[in-house]
C-alpha positions as CSV (number, residue, x, y, z in Angstrom):
1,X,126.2,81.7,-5.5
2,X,122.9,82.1,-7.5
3,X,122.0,78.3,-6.8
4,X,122.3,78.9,-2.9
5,X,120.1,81.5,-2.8
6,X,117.4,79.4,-4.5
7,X,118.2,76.7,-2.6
8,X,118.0,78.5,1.0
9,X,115.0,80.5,-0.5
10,X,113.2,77.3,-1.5
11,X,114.0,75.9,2.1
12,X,112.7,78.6,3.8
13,X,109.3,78.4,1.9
14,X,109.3,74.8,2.0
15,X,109.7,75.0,6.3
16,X,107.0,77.7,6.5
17,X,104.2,76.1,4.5
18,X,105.1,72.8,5.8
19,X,104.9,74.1,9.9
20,X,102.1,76.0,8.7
21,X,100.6,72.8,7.6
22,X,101.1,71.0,10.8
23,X,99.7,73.3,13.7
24,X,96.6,73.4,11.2
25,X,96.1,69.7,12.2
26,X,94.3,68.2,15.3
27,X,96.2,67.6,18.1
28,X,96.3,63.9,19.6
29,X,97.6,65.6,23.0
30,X,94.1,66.9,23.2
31,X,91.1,64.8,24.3
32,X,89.5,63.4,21.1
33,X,85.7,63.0,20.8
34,X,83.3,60.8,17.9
35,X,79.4,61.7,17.9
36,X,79.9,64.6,20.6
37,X,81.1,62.5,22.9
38,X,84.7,63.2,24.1
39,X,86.8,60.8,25.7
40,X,86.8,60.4,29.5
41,X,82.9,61.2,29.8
42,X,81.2,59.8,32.7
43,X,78.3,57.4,31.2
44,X,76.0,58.7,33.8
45,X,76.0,61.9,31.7
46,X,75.5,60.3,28.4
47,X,72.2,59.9,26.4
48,X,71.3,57.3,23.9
49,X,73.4,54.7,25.1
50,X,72.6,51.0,25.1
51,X,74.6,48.7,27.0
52,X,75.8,45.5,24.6
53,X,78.3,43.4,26.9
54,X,81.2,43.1,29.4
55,X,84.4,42.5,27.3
56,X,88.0,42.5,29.9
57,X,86.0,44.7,32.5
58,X,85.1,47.1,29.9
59,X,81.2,48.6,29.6
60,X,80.1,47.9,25.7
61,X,77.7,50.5,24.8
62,X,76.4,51.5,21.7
63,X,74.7,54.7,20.8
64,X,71.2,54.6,19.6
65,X,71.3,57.8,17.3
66,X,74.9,56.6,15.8
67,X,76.8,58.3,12.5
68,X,76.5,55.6,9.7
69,X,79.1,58.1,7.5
70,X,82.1,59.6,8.5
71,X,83.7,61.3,5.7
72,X,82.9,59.4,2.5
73,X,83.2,56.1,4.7
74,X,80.5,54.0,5.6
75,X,80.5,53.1,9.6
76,X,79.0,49.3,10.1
77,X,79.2,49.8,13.8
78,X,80.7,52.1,16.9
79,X,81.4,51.0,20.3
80,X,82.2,52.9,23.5
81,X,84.1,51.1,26.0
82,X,84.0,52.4,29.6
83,X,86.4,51.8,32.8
84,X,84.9,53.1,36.2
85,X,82.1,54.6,34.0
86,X,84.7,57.0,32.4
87,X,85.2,56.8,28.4
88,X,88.0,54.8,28.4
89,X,88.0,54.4,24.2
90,X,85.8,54.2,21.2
91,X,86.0,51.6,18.4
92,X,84.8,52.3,15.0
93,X,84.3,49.2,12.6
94,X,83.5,50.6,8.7
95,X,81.7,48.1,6.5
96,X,84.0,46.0,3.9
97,X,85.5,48.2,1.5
98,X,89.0,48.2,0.4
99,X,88.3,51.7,-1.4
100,X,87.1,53.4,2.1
101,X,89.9,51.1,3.6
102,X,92.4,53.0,1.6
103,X,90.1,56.3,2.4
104,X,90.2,55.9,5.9
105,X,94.0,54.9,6.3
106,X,94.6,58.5,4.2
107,X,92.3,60.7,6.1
108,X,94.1,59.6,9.2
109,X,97.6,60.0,7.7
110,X,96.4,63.4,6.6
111,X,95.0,64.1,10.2
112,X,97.5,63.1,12.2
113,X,100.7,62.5,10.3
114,X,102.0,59.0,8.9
115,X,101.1,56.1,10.7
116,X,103.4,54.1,12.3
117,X,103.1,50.4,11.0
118,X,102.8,47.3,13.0
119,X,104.8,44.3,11.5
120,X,104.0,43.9,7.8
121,X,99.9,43.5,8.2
122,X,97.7,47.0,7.3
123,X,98.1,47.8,10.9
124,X,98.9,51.4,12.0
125,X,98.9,53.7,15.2
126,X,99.5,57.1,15.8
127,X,100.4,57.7,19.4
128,X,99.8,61.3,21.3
129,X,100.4,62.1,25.1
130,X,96.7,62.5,25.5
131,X,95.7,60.1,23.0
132,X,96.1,56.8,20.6
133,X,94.4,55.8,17.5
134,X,95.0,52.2,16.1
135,X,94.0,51.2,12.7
136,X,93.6,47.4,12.0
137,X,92.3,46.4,8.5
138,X,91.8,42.7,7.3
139,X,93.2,42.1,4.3
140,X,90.5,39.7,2.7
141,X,86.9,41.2,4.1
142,X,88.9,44.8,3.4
143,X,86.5,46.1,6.5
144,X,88.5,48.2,9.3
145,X,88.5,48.1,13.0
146,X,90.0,51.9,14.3
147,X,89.9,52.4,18.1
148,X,90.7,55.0,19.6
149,X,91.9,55.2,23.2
150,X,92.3,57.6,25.8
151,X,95.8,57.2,27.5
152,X,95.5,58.1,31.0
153,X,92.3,55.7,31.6
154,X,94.3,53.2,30.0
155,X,97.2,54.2,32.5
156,X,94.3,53.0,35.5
157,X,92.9,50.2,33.6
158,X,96.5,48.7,33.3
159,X,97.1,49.4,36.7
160,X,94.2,47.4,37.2
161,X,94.8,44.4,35.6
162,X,98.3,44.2,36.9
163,X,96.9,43.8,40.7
164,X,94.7,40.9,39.2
């Protein structure tokens, strides 16, 4: 009897810090932003933006005032990508470093809960109602591609190329 009060004491602990633990982290049902700039901003309301190409009927801008660290990672490079001039997703490429790689894949884990994996390659998402985050590292250069992507602009840009 004394083991299943320890036990169902332990569990009890052991459900409250862990829930605890969980509505303490950022929500992917809510709209995610880098650099101040939430998803699904219009780019007609956005500063310090520099157009870079057309890539699938996507808007490349880069921001001229861009974060070069991002918690103990080094950023090479950030991309906006816009649909209809809305923030359709942000791509964040760090610069080649398997020990920010492994940083990077942790912080997100932390974040926003274990990744799922994509086949056997260091390639992860984490998928909300409101938004995704996909993490794609190459496994000789070490340097990581994250993008993350607001779902219902995706919803129109799929749409889209489905009438094509």
């Amino acid at each position: 009897m004394f083991y299943i009060k320890e036990i169902l004491l332990l569990g009890i602990v052991y459900f409250i810090i862990n829930n605890l633990f969980v509505f303490a982290q950022p929500n992917l049902d809510q709209i995610f932003e880098w650099n101040h700039i939430p998803l699904q901003s219009d780019l007609d309301s956005l500063k310090n933006l520099k157009y870079w190409k057309t890539v699938n009927y996507l808007q490349v801008y880069i921001h001229t005032q861009e974060i070069k660290n991002f918690e103990g990672i080094d950023i090479e490079q950030v991309r906006y990508h816009f649909y209809n001039k809305k923030l359709h997703s942000i791509t964040i490429k760090t610069k080649e470093n398997a020990e920010q790689a492994e940083l990077l894949l942790a912080w997100l884990n932390l974040m926003f809960g274990e990744g799922k994996q994509i086949g056997f390659a260091p390639r992860y998402f984490w998928k909300g109602k409101q938004t995704e985050i996909h993490y794609d590292k190459n496994i000789i250069t070490h340097q990581v591609e994250w993008k993350i992507i607001d779902n219902t602009i995706q919803k129109e840009y799929e749409k889209f190329f489905k009438k094509m």
